[in-house]
C-alpha positions, 0 to 999 in steps of 0.5 A, a space after each residue: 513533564 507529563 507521559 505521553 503515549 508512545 505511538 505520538 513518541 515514536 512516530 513523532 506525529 501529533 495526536 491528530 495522527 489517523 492510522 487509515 492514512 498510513 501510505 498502504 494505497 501508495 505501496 498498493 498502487 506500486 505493487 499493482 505497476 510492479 505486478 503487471 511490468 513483471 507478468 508482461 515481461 514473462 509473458 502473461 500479462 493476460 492474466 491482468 484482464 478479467 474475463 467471464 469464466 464459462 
């Protein structure tokens, strides 16, 4: 039985297994809808819009 390297053991994914594809634009796309519902509730979802700070 040859050793295996332990990140294929304990995520089970095959050697193939690209860490830039780890879910972090689903959590981040979440985060940003989680974000704008909460300001919009209390009142200062203006704070979403970019705008030139003269």
């Amino acid at each position: 039985m040859s050793a295996r390297p332990k990140v294929v053991v304990i995520t089970g994914a095959s050697s193939g297994f690209d860490p830039g594809r780890d879910g972090s634009e689903v959590v981040s796309a979440v985060y940003d809808r989680i974000r704008a519902e909460f300001l919009h509730h209390i009142g200062i979802d203006e704070l979403l819009t970019p705008r030139a700070s003269l």
